[in-house]
C-alpha positions as CSV (number, residue, x, y, z in Angstrom):
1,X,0.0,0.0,0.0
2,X,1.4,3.3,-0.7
3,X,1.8,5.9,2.3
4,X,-1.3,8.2,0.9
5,X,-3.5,5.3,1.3
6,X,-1.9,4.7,4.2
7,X,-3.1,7.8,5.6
8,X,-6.4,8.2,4.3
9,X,-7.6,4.5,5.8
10,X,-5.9,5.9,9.4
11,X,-7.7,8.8,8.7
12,X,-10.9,6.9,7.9
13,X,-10.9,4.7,11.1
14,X,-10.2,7.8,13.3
15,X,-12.9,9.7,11.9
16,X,-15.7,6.5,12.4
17,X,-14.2,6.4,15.9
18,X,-14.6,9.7,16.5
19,X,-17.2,11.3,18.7
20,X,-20.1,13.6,17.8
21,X,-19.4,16.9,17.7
22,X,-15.9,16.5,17.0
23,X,-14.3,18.9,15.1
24,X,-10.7,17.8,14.1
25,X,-8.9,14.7,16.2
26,X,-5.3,13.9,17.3
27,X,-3.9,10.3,17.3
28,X,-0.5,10.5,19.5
29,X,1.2,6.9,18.4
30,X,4.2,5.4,19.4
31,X,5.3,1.9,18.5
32,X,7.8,-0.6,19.8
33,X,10.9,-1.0,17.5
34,X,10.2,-4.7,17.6
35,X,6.5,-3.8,16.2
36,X,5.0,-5.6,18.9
37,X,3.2,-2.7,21.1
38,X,1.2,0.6,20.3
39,X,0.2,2.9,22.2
40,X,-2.3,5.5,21.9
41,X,-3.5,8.6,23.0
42,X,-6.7,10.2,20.9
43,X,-7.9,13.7,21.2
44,X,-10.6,15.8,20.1
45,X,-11.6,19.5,19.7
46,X,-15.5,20.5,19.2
47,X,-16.9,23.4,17.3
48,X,-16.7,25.2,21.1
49,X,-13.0,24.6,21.3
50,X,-13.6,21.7,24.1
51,X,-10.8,19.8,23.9
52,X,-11.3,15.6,25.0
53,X,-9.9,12.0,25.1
54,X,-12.0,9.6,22.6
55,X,-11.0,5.7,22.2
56,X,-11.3,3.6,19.2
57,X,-12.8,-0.1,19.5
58,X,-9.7,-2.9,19.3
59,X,-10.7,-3.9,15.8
60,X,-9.7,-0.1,15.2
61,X,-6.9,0.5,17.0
62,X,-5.8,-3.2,15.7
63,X,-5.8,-2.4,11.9
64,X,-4.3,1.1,13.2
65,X,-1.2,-0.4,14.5
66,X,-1.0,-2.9,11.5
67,X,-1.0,0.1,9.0
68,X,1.4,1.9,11.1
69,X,4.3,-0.7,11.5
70,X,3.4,-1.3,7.1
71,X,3.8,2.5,7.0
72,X,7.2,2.3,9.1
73,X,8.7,-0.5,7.2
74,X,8.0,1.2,3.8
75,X,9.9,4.4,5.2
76,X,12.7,2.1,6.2
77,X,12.5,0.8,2.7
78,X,12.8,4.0,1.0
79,X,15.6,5.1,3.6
80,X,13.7,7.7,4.5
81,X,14.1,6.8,8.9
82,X,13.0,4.7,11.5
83,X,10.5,6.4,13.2
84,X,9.4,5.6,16.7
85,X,6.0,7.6,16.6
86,X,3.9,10.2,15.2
87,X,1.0,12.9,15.2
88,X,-1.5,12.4,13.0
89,X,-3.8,15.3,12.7
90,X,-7.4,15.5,11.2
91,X,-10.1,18.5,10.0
92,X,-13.4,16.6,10.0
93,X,-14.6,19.7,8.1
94,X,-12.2,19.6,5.2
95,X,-11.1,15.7,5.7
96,X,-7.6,17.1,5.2
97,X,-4.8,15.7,7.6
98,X,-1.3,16.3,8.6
99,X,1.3,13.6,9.7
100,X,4.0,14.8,11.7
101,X,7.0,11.8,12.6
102,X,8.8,11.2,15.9
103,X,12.5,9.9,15.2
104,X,14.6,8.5,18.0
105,X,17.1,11.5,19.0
């Protein structure tokens, strides 16, 4: 899979996962470097600037991780880093999203 579909299918799980009202979400992932352990921590804003925690069902997070280590390994393919983590940021409004990566330092 390439890393834009990828991202739209992450995207796509968060948004079904996400509560009503929300108006953009925040997935906060690490990953072991052995693949075997994710972790999450899923935030929303509202319309009113409320900010709260939201949790996707296992079969989510699941298929999340899956993409996530498939997203790492093609990175590693293409030499472009071994990331530990990252941000991924989504507007519910405009379905647009932004993916920022967490390198070991």
């Amino acid at each position: 899979m390439r890393e834009s579909d990828i991202c739209k299918r992450v995207g796509q799980l968060l948004f079904n996962c996400s509560p009503e009202g929300a108006y953009s979400l925040i997935m906060d992932a690490e990953i072991s470097e052995d693949n075997d352990a994710t972790t999450f921590r899923n935030t929303f804003v509202n319309s009113k600037g409320d900010i709260g925690w939201f949790r996707c069902d296992p079969n989510a997070n699941h298929e999340i991780s899956t993409l996530l280590v498939e997203l790492r390994e093609l990175f590693v393919k293409e030499q472009r880093g071994f990331w530990l983590g990252l941000v991924f940021k989504l507007d519910l409004n405009s379905s647009k999203f932004d993916v920022e990566f967490k390198y070991k330092e």
